[in-house]
C-alpha positions in Angstrom: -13.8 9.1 -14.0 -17.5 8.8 -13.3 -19.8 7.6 -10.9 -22.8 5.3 -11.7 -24.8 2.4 -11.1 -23.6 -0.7 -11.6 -25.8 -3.4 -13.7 -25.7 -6.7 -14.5 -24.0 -5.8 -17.0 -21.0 -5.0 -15.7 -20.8 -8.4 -13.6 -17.9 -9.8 -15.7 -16.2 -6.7 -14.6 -17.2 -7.2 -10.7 -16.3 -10.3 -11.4 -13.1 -10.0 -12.3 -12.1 -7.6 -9.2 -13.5 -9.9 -7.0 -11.4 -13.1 -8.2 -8.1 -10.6 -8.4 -8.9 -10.4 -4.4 -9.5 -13.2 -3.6 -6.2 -14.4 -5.3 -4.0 -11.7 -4.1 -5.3 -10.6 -1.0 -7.0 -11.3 2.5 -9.5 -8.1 1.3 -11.5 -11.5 1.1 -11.7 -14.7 2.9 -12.1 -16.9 0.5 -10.4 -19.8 -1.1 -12.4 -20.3 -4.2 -13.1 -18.1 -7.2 -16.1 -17.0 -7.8 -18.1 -17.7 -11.1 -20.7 -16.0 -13.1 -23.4 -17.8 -11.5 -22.3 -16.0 -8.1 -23.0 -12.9 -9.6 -26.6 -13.8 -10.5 -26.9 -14.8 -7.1 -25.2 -11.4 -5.8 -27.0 -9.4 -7.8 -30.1 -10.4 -7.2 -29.6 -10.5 -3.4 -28.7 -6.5 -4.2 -32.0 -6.0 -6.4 -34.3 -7.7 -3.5 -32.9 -6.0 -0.6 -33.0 -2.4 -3.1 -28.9 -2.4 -1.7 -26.9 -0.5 -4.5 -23.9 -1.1 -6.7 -22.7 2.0 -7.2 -19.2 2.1 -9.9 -16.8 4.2 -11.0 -16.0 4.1 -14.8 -13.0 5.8 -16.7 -13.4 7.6 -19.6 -13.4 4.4 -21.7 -16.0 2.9 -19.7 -14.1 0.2 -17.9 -15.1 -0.4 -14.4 -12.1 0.9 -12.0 -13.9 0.2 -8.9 -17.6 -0.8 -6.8 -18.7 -0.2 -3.8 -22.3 -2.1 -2.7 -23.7 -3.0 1.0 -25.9 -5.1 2.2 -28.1 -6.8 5.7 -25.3 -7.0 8.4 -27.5 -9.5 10.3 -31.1 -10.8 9.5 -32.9 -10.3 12.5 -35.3 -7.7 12.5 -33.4 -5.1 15.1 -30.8 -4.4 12.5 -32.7 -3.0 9.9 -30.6 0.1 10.0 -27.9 -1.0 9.9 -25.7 -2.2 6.9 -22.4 -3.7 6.0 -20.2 -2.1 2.9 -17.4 -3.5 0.9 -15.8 -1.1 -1.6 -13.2 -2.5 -4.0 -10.8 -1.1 -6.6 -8.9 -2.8 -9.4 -5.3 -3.4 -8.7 -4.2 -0.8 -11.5 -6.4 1.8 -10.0 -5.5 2.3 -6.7 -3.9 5.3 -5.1 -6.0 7.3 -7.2 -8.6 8.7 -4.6 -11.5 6.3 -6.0 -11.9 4.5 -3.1 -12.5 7.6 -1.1 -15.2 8.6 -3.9 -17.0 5.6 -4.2 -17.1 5.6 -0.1 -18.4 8.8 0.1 -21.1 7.5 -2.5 -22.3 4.8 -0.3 -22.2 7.0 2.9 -24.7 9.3 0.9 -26.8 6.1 -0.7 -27.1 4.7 3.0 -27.8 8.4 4.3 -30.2 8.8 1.4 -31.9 5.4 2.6 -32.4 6.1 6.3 -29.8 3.4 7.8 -28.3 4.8 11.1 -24.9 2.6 10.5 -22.5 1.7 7.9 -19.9 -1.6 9.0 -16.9 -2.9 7.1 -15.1 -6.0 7.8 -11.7 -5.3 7.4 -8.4 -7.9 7.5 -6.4 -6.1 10.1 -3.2 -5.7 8.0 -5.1 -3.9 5.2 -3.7 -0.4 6.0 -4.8 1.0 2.6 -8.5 -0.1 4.0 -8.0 1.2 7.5 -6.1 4.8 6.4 -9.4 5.3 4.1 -12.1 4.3 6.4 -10.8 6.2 9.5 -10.5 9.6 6.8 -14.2 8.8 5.7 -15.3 9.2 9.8 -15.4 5.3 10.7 -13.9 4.4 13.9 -12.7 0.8 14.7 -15.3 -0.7 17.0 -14.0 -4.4 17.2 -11.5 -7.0 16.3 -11.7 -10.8 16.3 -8.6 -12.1 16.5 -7.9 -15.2 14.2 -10.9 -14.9 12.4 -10.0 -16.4 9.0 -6.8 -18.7 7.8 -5.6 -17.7 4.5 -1.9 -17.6 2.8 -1.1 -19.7 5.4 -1.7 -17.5 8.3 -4.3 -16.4 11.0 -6.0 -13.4 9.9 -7.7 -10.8 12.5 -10.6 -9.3 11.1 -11.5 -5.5 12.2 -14.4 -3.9 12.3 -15.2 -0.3 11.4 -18.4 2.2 11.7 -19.7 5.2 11.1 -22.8 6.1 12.4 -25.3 8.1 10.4 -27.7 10.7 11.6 -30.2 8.7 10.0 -33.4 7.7 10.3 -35.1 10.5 12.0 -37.4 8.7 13.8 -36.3 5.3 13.9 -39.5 2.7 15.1 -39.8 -0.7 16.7 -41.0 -3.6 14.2 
């Protein structure tokens, strides 16, 4: 396994994680799938705001798993801070990549100068929650029936870490 950037290139890949989650889990709350045209969209929206896809490729080259972030809000006080998703294809998990690609994006948003790192988590992920609390993130909030999906109210957690980035941090 190997760590890289993610391109365009590998959005029918991304794609196809995505939809698998969207299907088969509450690791997203949404109904639809998503289409290639998304992923212009979403890529673009990672090129403009410089926010990286970071993947990691077996030997073969297939795309086991991403990890990307992006604005948490727009306004202009949260510039340093930035929420992550990291996801890994159903036949690769339990493998310790979604500990590696999380450690990449601690060390991309490090790297960057953000002071925090969020993740919107469905509370009964406790694959999601075990690896964020080993990564240092720390459960700073739940709404409580956040999303409906499979028929159920979903509580949506959220998780930080804070960074000991940027050194001097300014108004503006």
């Amino acid at each position: 396994m190997h760590i890289a950037a993610c391109t365009f290139h590998q959005a029918p890949e991304i794609l196809e994680i995505f939809n698998d989650a969207i299907l088969h889990s509450t690791a997203l709350y949404d109904y639809q799938l998503r289409t290639m045209a998304n992923m212009e969209t979403w890529f673009e929206a990672k090129q403009n705001g410089n926010f990286p896809v970071i993947g990691a490729f077996a030997d073969d080259g297939q795309l086991a798993g991403f990890v990307s972030y992006g604005s948490f809000r727009e306004r202009p006080a949260y510039k340093y801070s930035v929420e992550h998703s990291v996801y890994v294809r159903h036949d690769r998990r339990g493998q310790g990549l979604g500990r590696r690609l999380l450690d990449e994006i601690i060390a991309a948003a490090t790297a960057q100068d953000y002071h925090m790192l969020i993740g919107g988590i469905d509370s009964a992920n406790e694959a999601s929650v075990r690896l964020h609390r080993r990564a240092g993130f720390s459960q700073c909030g739940r709404i409580k029936q956040a999303g409906f999906k499979f028929g159920r109210w979903l509580d949506l957690d959220f998780y930080q870490r804070i960074l000991p980035t940027p050194a001097a941090p300014q108004d503006g």
